[in-house]
N, C-alpha and C positions, 0 to 999 in steps of 0.2 A: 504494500500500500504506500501510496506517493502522499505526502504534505501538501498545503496551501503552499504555495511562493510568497517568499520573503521578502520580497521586493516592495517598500514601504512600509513594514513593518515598524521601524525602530518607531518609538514612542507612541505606538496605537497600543490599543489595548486588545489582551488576546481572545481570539474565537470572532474575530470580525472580518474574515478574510471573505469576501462574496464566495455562494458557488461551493464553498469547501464546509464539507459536518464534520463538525468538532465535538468532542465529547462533551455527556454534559458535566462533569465534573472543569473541563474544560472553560467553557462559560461560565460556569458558576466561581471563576478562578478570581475574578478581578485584578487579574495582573496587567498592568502596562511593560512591554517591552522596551527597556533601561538597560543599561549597562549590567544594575544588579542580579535583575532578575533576569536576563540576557543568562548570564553566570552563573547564577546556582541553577537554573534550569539544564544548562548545557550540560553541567557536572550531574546532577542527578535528577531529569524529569520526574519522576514518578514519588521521590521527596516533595520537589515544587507543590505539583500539583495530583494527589495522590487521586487513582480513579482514573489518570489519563489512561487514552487508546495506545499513545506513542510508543514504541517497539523498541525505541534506540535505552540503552542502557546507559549512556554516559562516557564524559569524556572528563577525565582526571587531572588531567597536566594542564594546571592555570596559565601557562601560554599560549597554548594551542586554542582555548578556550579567546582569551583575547583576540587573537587573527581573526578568530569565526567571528567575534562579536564586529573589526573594524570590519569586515567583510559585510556585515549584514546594513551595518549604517550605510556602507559605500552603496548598496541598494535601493535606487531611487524610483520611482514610476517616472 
C-alpha cells in the first residue's frame, strides 16, 4: 500500500491529504507536521500515533531522520 504525497505537507495538519483514507486513529491525531512531530513520527509511527495503518516500522538514526525531514519541507505544490 502506497501513502498520500508529501508534497505540501510540512505545517498542515495530518489526514488532510485529498483522495487519500487515513486511519481513523489517524485523524483523530491532531498532529500538525513540524519539525517535531516530522521526528518522533519518522522514529516510531505507531508510538506517535498509536492505531495507525502505516506499515513502516521506523527509522532510528537522528540524521537520516533530518534529510527526510529537509527533504519533505523542500516539497512544494
Amino acid at each position: 500500500m502506497i501513502g498520500p504525497s508529501l508534497t505540501g505537507i510540512y505545517g498542515e495538519k495530518a489526514g488532510e491529504v485529498e483522495g487519500f483514507r487515513f486511519s481513523p486513529a489517524m485523524l483523530k491525531s491532531g498532529l500538525v507536521w513540524d519539525d517535531a512531530t516530522l521526528d518522533a513520527y519518522l522514529e516510531n509511527p505507531r508510538k506517535v500515533v498509536p492505531g495507525t495503518r502505516m506499515s513502516y516500522a521506523g527509522m532510528k538514526n537522528p540524521e537520516m531522520r533530518k534529510e527526510v525531514i529537509a527533504y519533505i519541507k523542500s516539497l512544494t505544490s
